[in-house]
C-alpha positions in Angstrom: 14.3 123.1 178.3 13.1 120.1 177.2 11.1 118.7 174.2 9.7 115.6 173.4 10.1 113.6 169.9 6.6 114.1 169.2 6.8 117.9 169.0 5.6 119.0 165.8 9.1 120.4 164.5 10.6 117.5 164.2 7.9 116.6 161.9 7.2 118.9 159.4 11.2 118.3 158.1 13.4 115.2 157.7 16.0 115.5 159.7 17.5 111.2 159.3 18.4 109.9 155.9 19.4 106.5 155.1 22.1 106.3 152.6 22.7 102.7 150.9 25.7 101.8 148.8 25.1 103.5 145.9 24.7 106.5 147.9 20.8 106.6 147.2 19.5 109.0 150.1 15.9 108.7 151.8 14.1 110.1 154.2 13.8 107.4 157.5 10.1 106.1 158.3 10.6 105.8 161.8 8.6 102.7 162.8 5.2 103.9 165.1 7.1 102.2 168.3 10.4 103.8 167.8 10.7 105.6 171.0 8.8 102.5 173.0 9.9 99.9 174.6 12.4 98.9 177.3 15.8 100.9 177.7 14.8 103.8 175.6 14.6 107.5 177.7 11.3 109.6 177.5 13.6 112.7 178.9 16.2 113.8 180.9 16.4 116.3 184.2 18.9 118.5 185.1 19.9 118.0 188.8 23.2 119.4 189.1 25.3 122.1 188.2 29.1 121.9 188.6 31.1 125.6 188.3 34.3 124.1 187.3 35.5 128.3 186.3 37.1 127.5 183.1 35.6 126.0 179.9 35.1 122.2 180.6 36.3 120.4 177.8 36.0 117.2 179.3 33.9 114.7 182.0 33.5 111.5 183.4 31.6 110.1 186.1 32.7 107.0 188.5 30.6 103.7 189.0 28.6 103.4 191.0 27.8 107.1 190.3 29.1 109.4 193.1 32.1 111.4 192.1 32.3 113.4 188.7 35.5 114.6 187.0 35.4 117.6 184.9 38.5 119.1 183.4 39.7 122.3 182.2 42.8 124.4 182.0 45.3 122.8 183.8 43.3 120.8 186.3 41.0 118.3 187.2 38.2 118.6 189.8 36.6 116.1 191.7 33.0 116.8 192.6 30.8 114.7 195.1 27.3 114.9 193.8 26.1 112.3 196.2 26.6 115.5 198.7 23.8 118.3 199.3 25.3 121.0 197.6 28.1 120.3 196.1 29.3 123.2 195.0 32.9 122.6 196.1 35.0 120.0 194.0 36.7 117.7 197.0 39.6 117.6 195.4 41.9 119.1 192.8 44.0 117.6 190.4 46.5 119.7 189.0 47.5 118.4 185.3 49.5 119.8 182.3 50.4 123.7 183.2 48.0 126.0 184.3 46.9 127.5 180.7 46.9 124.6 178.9 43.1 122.5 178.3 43.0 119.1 179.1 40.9 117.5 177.0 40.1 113.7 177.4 40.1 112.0 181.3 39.6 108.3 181.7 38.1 106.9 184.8 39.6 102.9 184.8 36.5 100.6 185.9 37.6 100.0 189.7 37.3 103.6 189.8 41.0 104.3 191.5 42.8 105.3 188.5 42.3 108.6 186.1 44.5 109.2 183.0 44.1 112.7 181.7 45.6 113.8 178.2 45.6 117.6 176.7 47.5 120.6 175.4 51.3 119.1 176.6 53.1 116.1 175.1 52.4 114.0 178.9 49.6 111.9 179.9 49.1 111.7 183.5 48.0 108.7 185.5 46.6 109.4 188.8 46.3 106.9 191.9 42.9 108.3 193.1 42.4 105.4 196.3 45.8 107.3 198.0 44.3 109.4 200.6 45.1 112.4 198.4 45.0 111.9 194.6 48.6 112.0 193.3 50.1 111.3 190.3 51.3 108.0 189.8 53.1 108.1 186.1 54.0 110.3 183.5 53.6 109.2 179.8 55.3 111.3 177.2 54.6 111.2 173.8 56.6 112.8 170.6 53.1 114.2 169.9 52.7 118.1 171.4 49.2 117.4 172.6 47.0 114.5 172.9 42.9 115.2 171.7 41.6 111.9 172.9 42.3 109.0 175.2 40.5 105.1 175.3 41.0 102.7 177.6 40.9 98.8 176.6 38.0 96.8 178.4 40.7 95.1 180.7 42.2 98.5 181.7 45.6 97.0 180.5 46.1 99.3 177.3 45.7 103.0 177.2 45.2 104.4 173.7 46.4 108.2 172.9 45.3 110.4 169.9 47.7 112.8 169.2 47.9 115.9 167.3 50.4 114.6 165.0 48.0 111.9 163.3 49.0 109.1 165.5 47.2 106.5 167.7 50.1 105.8 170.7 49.3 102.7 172.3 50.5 102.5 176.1 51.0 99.9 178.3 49.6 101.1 181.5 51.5 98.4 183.9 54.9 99.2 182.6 54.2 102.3 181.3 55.8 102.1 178.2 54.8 103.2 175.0 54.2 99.6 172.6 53.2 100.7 169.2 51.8 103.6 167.1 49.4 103.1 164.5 49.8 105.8 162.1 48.0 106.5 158.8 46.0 109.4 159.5 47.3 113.0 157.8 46.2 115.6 160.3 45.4 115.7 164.0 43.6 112.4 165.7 40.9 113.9 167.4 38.6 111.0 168.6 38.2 107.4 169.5 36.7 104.3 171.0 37.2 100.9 171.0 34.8 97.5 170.4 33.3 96.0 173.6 35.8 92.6 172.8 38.9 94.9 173.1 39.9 94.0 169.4 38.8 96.7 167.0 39.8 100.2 167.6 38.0 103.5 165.6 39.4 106.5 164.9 38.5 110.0 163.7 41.0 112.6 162.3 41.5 116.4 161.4 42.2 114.8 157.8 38.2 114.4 157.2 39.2 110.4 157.6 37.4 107.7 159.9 40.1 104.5 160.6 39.0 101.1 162.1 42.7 99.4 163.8 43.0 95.6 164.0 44.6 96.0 167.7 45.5 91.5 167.6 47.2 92.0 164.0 48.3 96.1 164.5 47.1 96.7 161.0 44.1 99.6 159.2 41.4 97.8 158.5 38.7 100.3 156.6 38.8 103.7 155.8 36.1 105.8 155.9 36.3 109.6 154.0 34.5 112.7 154.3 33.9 116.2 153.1 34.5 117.1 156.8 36.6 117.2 159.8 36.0 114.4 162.9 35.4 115.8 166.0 34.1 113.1 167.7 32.7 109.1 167.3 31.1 106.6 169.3 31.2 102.8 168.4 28.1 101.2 169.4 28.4 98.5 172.5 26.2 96.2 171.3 26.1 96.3 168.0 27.6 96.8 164.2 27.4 100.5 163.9 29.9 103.2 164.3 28.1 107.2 165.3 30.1 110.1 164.0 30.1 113.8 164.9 31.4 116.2 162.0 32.8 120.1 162.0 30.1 120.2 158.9 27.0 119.4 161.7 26.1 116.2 160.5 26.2 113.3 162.9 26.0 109.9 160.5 25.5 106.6 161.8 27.9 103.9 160.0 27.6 100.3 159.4 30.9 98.5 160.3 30.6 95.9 157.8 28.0 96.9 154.7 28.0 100.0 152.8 25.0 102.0 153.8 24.8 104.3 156.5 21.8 106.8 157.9 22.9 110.7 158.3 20.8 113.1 161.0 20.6 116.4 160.6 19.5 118.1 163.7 22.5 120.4 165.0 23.3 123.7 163.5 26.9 123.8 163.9 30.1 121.7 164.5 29.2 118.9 166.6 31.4 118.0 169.4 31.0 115.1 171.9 29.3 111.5 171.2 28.7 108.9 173.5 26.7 105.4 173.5 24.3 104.5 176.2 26.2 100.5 177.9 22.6 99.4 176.4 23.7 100.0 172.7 19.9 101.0 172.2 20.8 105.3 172.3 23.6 107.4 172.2 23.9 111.1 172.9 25.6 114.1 170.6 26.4 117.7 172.1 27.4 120.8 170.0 28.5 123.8 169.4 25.1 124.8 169.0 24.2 124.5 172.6 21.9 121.2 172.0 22.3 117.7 173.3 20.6 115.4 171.5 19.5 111.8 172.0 19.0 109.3 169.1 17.5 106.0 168.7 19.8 103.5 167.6 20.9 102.9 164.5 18.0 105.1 162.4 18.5 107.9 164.5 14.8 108.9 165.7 14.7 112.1 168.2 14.4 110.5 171.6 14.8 114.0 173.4 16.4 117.2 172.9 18.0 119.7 175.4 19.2 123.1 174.8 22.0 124.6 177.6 23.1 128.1 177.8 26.4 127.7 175.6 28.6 125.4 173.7 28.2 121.8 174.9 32.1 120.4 174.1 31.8 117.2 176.1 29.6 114.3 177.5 29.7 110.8 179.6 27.0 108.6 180.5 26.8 106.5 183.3 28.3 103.0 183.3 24.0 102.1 184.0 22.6 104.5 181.5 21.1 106.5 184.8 23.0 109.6 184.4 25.0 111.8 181.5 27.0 114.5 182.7 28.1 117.2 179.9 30.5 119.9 180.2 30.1 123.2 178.7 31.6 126.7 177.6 30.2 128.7 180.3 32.7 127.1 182.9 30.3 124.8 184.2 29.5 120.6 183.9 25.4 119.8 184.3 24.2 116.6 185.7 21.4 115.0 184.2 19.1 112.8 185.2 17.4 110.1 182.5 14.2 109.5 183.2 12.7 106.0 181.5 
């Protein structure tokens, strides 16, 4: 189900604030060709659903888009949407132990590696060009679980976030573990990292957002809230920083000035984030069943989709053609966006 920005409801109630450095909050006046122009979606279609079995706490998609990855308890499965059908993963992956959720998977860009962190204190690496996926290394961390994983842009570095607070830093040619950031209190639950490979953002259980120096290993900023981080997105192109909260807020950060714009149009905790490659949108999923797309940074409604339970993760693709989200009724969805 599918509506468009121009449907009445979004107007008859605010729903994006800007908020400058005094903390002075006002309602956005979108500008009249906020949802025009090149790069921005009208919609999106569903064209494929994935029965993973188990709640899919997190997905990826390859480049050039053929093969999605969802994972759940204890595995990975490979699906071949470029197949009619497709109801069958192709392969299997079996991660972690069978009861335990993964909950981040990395595709590197030439598409032959996948590192997959969750509920155990090991990241696997997978070889996915052997003619059966196996595992190629084992990282283990001090940490008893690892939330979220990020890859540096020249798929040297593998970042961890672990449940004790720290950021583990992995080299993924030797395989060794090269630093830890710490600073945050509580669980590290969410990352990315700047397009130039030198900045690294992270979101914690302690109600903190962190920006890393990665050249100089320092903190840079701290950013604090009246609410957990579940998930963030830096943008690609850009100076702004997207932020999902437990409280339902998504707000929109400016890396270097003190303002920021909050949007309020999920109803709970908000759970996945991602940017479009363009820098021009980004998507948020939730606990109350919606994904939602916003114009970036101001956060007008592009489009607004509703699935049939909690929507805990999402990817777009590597062209901005597809987003793939995975959900708690055991199932991923495949979506088309339509420009």
């Amino acid at each position: 189900m599918f509506y468009g920005a121009s449907n009445a409801f979004l107007y008859c109630r605010a729903y994006s604030f800007h908020v400058n450095g005094e903390g002075d909050k006002r309602p956005v006046p979108f500008p009249s060709d906020a949802l025009l122009g090149p790069g921005i979606p009208r919609h999106a279609r569903q064209i494929n659903t994935l029965p993973h079995g188990d709640v899919v706490c997190a997905v990826t998609m390859s480049n050039p888009t053929k093969y999605v990855y969802t994972g759940g308890k204890g595995c990975v499965k490979v699906w071949d949407i470029g197949q009619p059908g497709g109801k069958v993963p192709v392969s299997q992956l079996d991660c972690l132990t069978r009861d335990n959720y993964i909950r981040s998977i990395k595709l590197l860009p030439d598409g032959r590696t996948l590192v997959v962190g969750g509920e155990a204190s090991t990241l696997s690496i997978w070889d996915l060009a052997a003619p059966n996926p196996r595992i190629k290394a084992e990282l283990t961390s001090s940490a008893p679980a690892c939330y979220a994983l990020a890859i540096s842009p020249d798929s040297k570095v593998c970042f961890s976030c672990c449940s004790d607070g720290n950021i583990a830093v992995w080299d993924l040619h030797n395989q060794t573990l090269v630093r830890q950031f710490q600073g945050h209190t509580d669980g590290a639950s969410c990352i990315d990292i700047s397009a130039d490979g030198t900045k690294l953002w992270t979101g914690g259980l302690d109600n903190t957002v962190r920006s890393w120096d990665l050249r100089e290993g320092r903190q840079l900023q701290q950013h604090d809230f009246s609410s957990q981080i579940f998930c963030l997105g830096y943008c690609p192109t850009g100076e702004w920083l997207s932020v999902g909260m437990e409280n339902s807020n998504v707000e929109v950060l400016h890396a270097s000035k003190p303002e920021k714009y909050q949007l309020h149009l999920h109803e709970s905790c908000v759970l996945s984030l991602k940017y479009a490659n363009c820098g021009k949108w980004f998507m948020s999923t939730g606990k109350d069943n919606l994904l939602n797309a916003w114009k970036t940074p101001y956060g007008a409604s592009i489009f607004q989709s509703k699935e049939e339970s909690s929507v805990l993760s999402c990817d777009i693709t590597a062209d901005d053609k597809y987003i793939v989200t995975g959900s708690g009724d055991k199932k991923a969805s495949v979506y088309e966006v339509i420009y």
